[in-house]
N, C-alpha and C positions, 0 to 999 in steps of 0.2 A: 820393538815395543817401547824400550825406554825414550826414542828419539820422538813417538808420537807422542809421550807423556811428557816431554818438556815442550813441545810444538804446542800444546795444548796450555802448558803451563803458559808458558810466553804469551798467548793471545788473551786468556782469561787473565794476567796482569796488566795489557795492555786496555783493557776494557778498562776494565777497574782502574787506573792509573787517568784515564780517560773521564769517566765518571767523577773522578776526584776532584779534574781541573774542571767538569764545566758546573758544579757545584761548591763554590767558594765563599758565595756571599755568606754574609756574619747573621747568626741566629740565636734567637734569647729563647732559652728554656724555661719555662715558671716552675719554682719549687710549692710547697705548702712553707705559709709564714712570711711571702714576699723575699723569698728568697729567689736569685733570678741568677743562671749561668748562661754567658755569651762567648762566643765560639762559632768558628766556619764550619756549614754542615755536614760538613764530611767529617771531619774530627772527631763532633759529636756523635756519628753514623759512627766510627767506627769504635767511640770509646762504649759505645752501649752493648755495640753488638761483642765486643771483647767480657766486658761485663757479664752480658747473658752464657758466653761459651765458657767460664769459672766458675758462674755458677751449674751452669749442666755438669760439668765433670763433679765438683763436691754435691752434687748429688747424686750423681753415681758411686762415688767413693764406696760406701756402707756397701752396695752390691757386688761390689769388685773386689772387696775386702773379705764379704762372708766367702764368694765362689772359689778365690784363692786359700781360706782356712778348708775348705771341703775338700779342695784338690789334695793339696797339704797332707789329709787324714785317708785320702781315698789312698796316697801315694805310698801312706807306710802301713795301709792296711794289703795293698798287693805285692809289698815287698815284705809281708807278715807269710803272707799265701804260698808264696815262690819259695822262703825260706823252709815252711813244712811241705813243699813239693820235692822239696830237693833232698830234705833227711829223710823221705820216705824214702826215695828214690835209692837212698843211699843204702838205707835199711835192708831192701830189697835185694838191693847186689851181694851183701855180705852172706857167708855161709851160714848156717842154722847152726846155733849153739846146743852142743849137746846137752844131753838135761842130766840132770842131778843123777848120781849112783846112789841107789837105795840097799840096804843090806839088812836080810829079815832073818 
């Protein structure tokens, strides 16, 4: 399985390595304010799309953050559970205390 996953790897960066060289020519991006960035398309292709995949994960961030505090609290709320499973448990096994002597 690993050998078809690099077999795979290998042809998808040959594509894209491919893609790269027959996209070369120079391209001007217009900004707001006459602001203008020039650079080979692929560069640009891949600085944007690098861009968009940082911002996908810091927007993820908050939700990856709260599910791992939940986990966190789930974690030492079932090792709260287990801890009174087990002195029950323990309770259980011991003999019965005898009770008080009363004297009337």
């Amino acid at each position: 399985m690993k050998i078809l996953f690099r077999i795979l790897a290998v042809i998808l960066f040959v594509i894209f390595f491919g893609f790269a060289l027959k996209n070369t020519q120079e391209v001007a991006l217009q900004f707001f304010m006459g602001y203008e960035l020039r650079g080979p398309l692929v560069l640009l292709l891949l600085g944007f799309f690098a861009c968009g995949a940082v911002l996908g994960v810091l927007a993820m961030a908050p939700t990856v953050f709260r599910y791992r505090r939940e986990a966190a609290r789930l974690k030492k709320t079932i090792t709260t559970i287990e801890q009174n499973v087990q002195a029950d448990a323990l309770a259980r096994t011991q003999p019965p205390q005898p009770d008080g002597v009363t004297h009337y």
